[in-house]
mmCIF file of the N, C-alpha and C atoms, coordinates in Angstrom:
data_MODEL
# 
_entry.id   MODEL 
# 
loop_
_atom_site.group_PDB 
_atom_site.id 
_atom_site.type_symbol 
_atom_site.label_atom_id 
_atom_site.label_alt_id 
_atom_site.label_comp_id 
_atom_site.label_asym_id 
_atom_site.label_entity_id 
_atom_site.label_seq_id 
_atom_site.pdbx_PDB_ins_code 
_atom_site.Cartn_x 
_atom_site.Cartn_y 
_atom_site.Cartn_z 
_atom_site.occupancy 
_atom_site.B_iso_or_equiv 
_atom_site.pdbx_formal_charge 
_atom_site.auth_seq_id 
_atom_site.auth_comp_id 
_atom_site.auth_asym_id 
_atom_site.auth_atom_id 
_atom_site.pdbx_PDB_model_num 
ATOM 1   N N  . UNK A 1 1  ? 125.441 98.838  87.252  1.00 0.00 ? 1  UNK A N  1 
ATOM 2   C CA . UNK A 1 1  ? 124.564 99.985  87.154  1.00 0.00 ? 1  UNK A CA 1 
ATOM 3   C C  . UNK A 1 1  ? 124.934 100.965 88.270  1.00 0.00 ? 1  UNK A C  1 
ATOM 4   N N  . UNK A 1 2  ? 125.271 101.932 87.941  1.00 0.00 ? 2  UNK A N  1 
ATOM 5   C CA . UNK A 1 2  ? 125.683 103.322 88.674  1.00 0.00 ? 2  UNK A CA 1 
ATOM 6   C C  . UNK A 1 2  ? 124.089 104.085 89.134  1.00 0.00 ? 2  UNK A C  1 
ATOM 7   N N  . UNK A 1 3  ? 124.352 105.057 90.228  1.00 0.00 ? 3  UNK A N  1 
ATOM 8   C CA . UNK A 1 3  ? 123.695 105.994 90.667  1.00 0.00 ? 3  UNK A CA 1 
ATOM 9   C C  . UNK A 1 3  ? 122.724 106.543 89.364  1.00 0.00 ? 3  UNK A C  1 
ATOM 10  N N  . UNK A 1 4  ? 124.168 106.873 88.601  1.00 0.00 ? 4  UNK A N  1 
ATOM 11  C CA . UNK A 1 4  ? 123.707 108.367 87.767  1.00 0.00 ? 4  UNK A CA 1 
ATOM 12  C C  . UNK A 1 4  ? 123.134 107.718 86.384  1.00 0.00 ? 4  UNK A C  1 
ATOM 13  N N  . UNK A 1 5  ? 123.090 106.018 86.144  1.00 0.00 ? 5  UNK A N  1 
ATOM 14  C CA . UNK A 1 5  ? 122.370 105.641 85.075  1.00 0.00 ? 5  UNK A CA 1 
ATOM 15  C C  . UNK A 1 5  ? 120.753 105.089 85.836  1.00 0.00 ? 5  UNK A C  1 
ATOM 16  N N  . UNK A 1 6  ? 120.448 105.656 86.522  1.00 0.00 ? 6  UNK A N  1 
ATOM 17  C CA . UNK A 1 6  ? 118.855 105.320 86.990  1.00 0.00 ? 6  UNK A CA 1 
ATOM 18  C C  . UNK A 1 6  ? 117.796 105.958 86.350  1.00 0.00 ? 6  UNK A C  1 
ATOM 19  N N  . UNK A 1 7  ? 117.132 105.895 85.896  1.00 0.00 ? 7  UNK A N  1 
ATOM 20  C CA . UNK A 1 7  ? 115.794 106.391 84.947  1.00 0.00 ? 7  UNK A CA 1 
ATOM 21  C C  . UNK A 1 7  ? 114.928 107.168 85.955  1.00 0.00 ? 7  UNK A C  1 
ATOM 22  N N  . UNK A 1 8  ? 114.468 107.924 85.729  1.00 0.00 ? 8  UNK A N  1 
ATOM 23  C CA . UNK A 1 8  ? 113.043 107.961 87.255  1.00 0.00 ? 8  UNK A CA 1 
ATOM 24  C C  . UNK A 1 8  ? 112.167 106.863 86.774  1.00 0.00 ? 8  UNK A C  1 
ATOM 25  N N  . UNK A 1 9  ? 111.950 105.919 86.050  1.00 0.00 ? 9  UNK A N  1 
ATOM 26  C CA . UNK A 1 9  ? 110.986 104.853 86.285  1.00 0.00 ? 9  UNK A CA 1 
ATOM 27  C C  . UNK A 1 9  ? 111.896 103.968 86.891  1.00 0.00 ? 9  UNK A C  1 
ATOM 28  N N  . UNK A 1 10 ? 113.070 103.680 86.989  1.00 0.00 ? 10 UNK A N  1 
ATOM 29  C CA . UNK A 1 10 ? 113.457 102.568 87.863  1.00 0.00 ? 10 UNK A CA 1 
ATOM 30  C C  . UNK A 1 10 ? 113.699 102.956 89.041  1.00 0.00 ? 10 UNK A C  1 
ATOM 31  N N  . UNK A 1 11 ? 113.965 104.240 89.550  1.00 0.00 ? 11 UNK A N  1 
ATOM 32  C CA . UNK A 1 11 ? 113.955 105.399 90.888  1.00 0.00 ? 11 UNK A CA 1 
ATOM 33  C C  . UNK A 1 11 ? 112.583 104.657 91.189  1.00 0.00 ? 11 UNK A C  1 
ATOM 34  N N  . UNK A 1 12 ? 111.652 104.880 90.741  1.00 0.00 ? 12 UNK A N  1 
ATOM 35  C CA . UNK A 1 12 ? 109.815 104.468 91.325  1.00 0.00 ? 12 UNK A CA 1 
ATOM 36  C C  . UNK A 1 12 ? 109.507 103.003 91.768  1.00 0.00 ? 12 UNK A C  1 
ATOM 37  N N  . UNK A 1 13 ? 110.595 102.097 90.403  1.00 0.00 ? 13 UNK A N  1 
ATOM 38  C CA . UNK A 1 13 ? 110.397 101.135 91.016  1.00 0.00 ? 13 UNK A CA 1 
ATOM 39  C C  . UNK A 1 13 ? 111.045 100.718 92.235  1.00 0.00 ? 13 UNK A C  1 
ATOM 40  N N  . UNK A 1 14 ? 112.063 101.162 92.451  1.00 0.00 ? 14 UNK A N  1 
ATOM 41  C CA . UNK A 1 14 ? 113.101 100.893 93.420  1.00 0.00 ? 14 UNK A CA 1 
ATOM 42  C C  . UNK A 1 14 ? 112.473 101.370 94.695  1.00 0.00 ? 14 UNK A C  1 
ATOM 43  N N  . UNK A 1 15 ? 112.063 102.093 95.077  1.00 0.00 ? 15 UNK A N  1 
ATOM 44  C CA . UNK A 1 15 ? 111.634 103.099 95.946  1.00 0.00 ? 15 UNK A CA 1 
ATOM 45  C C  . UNK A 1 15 ? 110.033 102.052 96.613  1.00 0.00 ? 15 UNK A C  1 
ATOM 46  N N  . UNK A 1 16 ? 109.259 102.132 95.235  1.00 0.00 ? 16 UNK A N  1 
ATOM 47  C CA . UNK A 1 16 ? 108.013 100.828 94.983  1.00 0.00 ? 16 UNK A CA 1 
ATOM 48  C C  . UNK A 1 16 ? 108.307 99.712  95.840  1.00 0.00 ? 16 UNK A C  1 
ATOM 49  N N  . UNK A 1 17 ? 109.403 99.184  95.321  1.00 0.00 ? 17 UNK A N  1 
ATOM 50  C CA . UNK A 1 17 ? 109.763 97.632  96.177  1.00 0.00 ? 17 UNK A CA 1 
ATOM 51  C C  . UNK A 1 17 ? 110.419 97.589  97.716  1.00 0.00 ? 17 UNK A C  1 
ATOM 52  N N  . UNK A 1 18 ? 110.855 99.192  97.596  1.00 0.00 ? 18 UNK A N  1 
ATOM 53  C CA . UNK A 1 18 ? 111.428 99.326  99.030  1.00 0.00 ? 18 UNK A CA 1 
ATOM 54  C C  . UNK A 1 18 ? 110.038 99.567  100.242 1.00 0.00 ? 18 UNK A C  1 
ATOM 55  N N  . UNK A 1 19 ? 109.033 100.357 99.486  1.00 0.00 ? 19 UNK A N  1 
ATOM 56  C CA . UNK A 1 19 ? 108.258 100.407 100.433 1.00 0.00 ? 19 UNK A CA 1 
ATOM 57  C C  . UNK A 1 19 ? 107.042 99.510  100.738 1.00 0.00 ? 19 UNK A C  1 
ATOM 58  N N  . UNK A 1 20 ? 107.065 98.549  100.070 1.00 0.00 ? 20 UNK A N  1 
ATOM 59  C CA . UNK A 1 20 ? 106.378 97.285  99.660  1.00 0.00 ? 20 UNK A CA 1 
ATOM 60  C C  . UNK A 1 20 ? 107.165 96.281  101.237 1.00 0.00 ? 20 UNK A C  1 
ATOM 61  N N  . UNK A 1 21 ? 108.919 96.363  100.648 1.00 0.00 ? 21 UNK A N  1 
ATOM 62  C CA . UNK A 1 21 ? 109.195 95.629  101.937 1.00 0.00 ? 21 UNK A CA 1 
ATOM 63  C C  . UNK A 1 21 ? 108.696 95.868  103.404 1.00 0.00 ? 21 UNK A C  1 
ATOM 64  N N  . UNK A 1 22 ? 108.793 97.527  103.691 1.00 0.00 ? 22 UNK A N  1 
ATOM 65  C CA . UNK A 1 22 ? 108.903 98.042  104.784 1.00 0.00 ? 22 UNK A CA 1 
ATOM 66  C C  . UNK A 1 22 ? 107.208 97.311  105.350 1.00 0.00 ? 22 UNK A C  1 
ATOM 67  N N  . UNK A 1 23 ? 106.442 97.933  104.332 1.00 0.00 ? 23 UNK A N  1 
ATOM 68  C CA . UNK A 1 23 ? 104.726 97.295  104.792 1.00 0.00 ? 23 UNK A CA 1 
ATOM 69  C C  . UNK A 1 23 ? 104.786 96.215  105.083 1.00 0.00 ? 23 UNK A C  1 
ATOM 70  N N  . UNK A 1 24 ? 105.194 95.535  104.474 1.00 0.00 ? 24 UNK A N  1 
ATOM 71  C CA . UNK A 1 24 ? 105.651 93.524  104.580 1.00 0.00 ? 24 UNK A CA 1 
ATOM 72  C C  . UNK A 1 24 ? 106.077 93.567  106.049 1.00 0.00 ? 24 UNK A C  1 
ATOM 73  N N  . UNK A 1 25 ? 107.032 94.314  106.590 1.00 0.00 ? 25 UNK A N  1 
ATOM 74  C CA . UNK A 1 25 ? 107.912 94.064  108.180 1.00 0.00 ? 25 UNK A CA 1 
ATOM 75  C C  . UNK A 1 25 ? 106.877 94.237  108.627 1.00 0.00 ? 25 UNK A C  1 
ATOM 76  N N  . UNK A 1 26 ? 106.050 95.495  108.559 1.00 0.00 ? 26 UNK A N  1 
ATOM 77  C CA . UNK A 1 26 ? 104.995 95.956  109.695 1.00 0.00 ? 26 UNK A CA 1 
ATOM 78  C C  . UNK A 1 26 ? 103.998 94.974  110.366 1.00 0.00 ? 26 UNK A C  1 
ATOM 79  N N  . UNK A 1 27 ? 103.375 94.381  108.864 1.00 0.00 ? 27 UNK A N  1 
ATOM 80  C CA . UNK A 1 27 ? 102.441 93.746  109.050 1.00 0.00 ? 27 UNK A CA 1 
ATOM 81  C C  . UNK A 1 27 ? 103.323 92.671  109.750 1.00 0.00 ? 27 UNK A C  1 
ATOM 82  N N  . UNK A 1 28 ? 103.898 92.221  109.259 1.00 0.00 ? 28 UNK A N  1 
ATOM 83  C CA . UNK A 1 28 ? 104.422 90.811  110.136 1.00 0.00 ? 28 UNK A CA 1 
ATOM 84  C C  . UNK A 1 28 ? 105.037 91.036  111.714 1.00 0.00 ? 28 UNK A C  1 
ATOM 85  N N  . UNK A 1 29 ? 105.224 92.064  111.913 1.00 0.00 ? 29 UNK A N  1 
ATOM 86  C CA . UNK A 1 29 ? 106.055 92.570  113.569 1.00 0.00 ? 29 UNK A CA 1 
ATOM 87  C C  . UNK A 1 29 ? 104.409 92.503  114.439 1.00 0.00 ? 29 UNK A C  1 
ATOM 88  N N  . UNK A 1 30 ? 103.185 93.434  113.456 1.00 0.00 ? 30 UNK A N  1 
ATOM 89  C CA . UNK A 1 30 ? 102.168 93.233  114.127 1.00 0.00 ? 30 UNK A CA 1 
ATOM 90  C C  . UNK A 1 30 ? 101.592 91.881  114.368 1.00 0.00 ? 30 UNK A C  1 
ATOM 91  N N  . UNK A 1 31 ? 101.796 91.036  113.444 1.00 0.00 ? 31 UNK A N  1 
ATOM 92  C CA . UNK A 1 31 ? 100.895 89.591  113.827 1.00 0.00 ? 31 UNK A CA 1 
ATOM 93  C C  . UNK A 1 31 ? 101.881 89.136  114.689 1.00 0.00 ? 31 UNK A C  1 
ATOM 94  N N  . UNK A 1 32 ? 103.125 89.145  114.585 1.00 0.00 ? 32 UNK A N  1 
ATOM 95  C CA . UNK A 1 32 ? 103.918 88.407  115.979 1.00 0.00 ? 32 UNK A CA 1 
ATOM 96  C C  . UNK A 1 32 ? 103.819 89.041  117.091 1.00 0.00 ? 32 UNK A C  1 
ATOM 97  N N  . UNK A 1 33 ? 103.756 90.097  117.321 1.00 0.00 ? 33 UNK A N  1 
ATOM 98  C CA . UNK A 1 33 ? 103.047 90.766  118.699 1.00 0.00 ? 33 UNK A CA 1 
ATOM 99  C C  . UNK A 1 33 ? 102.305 90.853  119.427 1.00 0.00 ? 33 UNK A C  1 
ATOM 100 N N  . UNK A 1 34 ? 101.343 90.100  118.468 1.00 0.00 ? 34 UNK A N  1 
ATOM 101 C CA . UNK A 1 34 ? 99.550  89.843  118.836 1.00 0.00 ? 34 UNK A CA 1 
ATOM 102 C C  . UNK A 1 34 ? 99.635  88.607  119.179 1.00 0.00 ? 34 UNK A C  1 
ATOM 103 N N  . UNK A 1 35 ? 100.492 87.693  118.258 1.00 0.00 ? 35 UNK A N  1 
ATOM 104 C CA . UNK A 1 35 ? 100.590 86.263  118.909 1.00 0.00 ? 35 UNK A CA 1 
ATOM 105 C C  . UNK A 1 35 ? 101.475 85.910  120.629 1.00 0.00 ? 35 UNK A C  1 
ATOM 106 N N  . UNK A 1 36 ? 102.437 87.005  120.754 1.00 0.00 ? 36 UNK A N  1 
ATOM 107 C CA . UNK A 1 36 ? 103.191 87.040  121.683 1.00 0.00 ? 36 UNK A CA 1 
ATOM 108 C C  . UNK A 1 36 ? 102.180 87.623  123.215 1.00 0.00 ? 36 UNK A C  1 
ATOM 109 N N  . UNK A 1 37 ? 101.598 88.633  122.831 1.00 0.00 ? 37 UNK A N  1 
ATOM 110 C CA . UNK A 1 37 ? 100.331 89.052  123.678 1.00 0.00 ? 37 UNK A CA 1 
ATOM 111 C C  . UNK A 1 37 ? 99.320  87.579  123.827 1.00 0.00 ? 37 UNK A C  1 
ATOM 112 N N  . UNK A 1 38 ? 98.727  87.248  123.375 1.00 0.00 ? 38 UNK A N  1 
ATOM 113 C CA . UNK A 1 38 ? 98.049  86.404  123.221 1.00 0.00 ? 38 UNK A CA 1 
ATOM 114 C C  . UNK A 1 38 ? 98.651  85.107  124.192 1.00 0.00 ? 38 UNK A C  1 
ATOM 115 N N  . UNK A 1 39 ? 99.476  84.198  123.512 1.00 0.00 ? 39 UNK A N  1 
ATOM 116 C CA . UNK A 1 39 ? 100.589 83.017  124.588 1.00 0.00 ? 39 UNK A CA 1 
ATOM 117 C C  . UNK A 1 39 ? 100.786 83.833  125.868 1.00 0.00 ? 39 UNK A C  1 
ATOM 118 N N  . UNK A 1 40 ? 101.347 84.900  126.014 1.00 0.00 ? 40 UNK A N  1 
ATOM 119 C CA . UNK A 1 40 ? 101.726 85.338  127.494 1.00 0.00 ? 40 UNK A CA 1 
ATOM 120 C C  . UNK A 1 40 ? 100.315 85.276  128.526 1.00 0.00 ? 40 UNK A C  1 
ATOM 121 N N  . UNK A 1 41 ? 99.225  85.972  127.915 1.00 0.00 ? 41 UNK A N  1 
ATOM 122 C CA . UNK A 1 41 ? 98.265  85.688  128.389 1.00 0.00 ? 41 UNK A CA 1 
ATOM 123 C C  . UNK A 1 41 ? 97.543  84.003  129.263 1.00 0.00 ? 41 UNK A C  1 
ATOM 124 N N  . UNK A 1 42 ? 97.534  83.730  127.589 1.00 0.00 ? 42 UNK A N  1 
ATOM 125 C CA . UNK A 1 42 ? 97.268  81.961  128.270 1.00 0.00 ? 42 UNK A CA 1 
ATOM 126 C C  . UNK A 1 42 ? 98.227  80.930  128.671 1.00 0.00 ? 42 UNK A C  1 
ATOM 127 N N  . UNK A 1 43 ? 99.484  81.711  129.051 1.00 0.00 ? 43 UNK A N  1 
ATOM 128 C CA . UNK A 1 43 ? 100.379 80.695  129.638 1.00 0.00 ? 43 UNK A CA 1 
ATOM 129 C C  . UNK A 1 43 ? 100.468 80.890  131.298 1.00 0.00 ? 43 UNK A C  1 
ATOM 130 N N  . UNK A 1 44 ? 100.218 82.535  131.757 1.00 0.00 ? 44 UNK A N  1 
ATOM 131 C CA . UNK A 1 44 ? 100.091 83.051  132.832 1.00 0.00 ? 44 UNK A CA 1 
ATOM 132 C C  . UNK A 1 44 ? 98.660  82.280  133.570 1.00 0.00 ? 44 UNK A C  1 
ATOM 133 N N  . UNK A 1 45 ? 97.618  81.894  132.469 1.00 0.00 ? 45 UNK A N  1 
ATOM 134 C CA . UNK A 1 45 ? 96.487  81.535  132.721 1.00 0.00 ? 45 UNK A CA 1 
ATOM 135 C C  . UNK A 1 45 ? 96.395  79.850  133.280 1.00 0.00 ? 45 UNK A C  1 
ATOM 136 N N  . UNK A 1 46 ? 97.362  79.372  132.631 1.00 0.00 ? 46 UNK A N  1 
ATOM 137 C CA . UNK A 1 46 ? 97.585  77.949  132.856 1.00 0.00 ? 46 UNK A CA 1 
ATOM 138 C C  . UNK A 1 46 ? 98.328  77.803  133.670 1.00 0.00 ? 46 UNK A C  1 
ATOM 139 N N  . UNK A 1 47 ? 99.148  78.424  134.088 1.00 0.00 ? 47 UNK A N  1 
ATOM 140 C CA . UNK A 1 47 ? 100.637 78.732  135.361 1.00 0.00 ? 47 UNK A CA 1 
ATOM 141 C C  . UNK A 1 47 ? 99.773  78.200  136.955 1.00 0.00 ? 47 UNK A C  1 
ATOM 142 N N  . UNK A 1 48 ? 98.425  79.264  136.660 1.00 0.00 ? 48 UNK A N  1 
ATOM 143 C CA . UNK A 1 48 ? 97.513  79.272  138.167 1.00 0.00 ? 48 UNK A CA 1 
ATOM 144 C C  . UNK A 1 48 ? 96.626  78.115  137.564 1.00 0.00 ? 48 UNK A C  1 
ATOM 145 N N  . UNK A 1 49 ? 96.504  77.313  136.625 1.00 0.00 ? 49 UNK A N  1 
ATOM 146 C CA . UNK A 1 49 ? 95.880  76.392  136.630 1.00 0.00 ? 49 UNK A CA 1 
ATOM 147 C C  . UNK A 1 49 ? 94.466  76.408  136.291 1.00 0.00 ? 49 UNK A C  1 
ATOM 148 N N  . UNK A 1 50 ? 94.339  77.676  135.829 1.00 0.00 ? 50 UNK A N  1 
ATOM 149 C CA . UNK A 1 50 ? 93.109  78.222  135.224 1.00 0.00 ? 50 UNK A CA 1 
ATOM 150 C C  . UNK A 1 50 ? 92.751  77.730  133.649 1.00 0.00 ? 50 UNK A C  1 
ATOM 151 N N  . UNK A 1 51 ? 91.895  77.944  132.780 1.00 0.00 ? 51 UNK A N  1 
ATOM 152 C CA . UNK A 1 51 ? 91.391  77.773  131.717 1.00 0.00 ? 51 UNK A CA 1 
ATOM 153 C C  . UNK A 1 51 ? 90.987  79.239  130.762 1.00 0.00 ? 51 UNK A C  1 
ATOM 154 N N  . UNK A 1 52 ? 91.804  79.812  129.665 1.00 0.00 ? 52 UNK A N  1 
ATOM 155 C CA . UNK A 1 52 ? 91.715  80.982  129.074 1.00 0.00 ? 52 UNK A CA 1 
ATOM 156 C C  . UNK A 1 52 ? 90.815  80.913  128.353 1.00 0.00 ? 52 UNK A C  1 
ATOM 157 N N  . UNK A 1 53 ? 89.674  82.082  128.582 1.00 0.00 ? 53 UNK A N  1 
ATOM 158 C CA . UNK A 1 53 ? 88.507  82.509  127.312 1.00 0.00 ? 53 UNK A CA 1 
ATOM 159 C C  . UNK A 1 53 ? 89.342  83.846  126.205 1.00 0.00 ? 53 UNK A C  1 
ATOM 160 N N  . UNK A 1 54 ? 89.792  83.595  125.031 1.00 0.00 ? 54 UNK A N  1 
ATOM 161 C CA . UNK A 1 54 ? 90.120  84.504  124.556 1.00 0.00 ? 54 UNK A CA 1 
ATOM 162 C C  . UNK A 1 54 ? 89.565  85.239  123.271 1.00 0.00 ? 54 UNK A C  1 
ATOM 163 N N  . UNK A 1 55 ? 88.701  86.245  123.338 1.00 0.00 ? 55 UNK A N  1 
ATOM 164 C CA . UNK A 1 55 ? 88.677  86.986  122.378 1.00 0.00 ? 55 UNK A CA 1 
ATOM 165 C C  . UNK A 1 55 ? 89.930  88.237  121.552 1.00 0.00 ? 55 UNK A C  1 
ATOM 166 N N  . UNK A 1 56 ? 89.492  87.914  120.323 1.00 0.00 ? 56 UNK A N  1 
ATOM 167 C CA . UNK A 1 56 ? 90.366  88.798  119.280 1.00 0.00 ? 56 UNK A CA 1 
ATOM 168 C C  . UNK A 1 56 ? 89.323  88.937  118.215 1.00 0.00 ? 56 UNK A C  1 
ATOM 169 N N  . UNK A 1 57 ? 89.887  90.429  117.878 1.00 0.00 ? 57 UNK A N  1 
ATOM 170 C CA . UNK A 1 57 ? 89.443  90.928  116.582 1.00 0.00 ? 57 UNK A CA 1 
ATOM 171 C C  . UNK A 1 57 ? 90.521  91.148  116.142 1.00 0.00 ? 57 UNK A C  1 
ATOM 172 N N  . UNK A 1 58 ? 90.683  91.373  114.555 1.00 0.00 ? 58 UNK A N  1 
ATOM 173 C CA . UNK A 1 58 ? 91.861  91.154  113.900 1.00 0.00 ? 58 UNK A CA 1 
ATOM 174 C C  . UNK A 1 58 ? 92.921  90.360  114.801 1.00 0.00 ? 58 UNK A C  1 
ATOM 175 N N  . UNK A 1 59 ? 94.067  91.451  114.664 1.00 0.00 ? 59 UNK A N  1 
ATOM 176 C CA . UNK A 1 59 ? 95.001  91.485  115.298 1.00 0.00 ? 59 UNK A CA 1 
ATOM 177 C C  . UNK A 1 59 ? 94.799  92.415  116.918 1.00 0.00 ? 59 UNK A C  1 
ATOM 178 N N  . UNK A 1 60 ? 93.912  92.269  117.690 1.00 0.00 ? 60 UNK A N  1 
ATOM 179 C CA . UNK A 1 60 ? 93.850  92.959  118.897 1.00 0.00 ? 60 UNK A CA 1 
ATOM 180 C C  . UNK A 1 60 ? 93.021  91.592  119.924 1.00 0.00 ? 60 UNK A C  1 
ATOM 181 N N  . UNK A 1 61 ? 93.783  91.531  121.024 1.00 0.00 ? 61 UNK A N  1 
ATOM 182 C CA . UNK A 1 61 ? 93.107  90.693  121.931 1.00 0.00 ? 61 UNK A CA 1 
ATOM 183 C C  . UNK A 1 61 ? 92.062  91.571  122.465 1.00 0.00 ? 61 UNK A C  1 
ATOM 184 N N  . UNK A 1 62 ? 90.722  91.594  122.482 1.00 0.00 ? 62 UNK A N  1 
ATOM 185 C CA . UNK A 1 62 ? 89.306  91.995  122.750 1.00 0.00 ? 62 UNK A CA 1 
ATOM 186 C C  . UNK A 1 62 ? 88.551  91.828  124.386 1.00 0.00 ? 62 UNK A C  1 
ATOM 187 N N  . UNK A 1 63 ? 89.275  90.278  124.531 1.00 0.00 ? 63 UNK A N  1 
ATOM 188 C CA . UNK A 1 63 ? 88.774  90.390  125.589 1.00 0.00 ? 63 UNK A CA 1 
ATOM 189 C C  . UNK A 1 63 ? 89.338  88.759  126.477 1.00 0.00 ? 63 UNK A C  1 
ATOM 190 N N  . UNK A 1 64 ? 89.594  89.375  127.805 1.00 0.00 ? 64 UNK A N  1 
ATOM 191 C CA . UNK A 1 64 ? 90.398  87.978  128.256 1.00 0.00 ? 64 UNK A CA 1 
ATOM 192 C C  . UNK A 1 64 ? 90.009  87.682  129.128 1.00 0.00 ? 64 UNK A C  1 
ATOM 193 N N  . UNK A 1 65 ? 89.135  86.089  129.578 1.00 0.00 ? 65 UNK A N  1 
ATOM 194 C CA . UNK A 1 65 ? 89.358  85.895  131.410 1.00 0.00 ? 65 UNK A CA 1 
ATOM 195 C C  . UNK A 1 65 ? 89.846  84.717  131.776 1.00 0.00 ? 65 UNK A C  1 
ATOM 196 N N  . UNK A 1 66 ? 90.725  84.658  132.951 1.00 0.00 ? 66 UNK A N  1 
ATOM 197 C CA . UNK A 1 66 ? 91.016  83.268  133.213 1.00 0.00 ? 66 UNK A CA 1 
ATOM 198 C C  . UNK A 1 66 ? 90.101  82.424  134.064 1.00 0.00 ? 66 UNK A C  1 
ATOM 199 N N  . UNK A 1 67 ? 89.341  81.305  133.902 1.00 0.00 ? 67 UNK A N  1 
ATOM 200 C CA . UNK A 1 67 ? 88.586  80.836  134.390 1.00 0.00 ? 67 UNK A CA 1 
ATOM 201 C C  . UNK A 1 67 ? 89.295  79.733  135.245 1.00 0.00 ? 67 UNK A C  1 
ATOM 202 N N  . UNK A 1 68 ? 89.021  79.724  136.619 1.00 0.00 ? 68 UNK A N  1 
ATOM 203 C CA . UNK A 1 68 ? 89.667  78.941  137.753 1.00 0.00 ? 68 UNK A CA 1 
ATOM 204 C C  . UNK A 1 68 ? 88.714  78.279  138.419 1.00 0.00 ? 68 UNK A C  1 
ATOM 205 N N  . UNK A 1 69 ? 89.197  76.921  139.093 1.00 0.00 ? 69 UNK A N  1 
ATOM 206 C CA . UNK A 1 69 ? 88.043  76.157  139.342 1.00 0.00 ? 69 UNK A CA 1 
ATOM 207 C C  . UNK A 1 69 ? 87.742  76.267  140.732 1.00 0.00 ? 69 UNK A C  1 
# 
């Protein structure tokens, strides 16, 4: 299949599935970012020997403290 035998309905779909992927990366770059935020947090927290309280909404850490004894 050539360029110049594309329909505009398979142009839509093509275009459809391309931007379907791109949303797919996003969302997934955001949940690994949030998880990466998140571990750095409670590993820094455990480093000093502390104990992590962690709030999240969705994908956003909300609220963090390290509790030390």
């Amino acid at each position: 299949m050539s360029v110049k035998n594309v329909t505009p309905i398979q142009g839509l779909v093509i275009v459809g599935i391309f931007a379907v992927i791109m949303i797919a990366i996003l969302i997934a770059s955001q949940f690994y970012f949030s998880y990466l935020e998140v571990t750095e947090a409670a590993n820094s927290c455990f480093k000093i020997g502390g104990d992590p309280i962690i709030e999240k909404t969705g994908l956003e850490m909300t609220y963090f403290e390290c509790v030390t004894s």
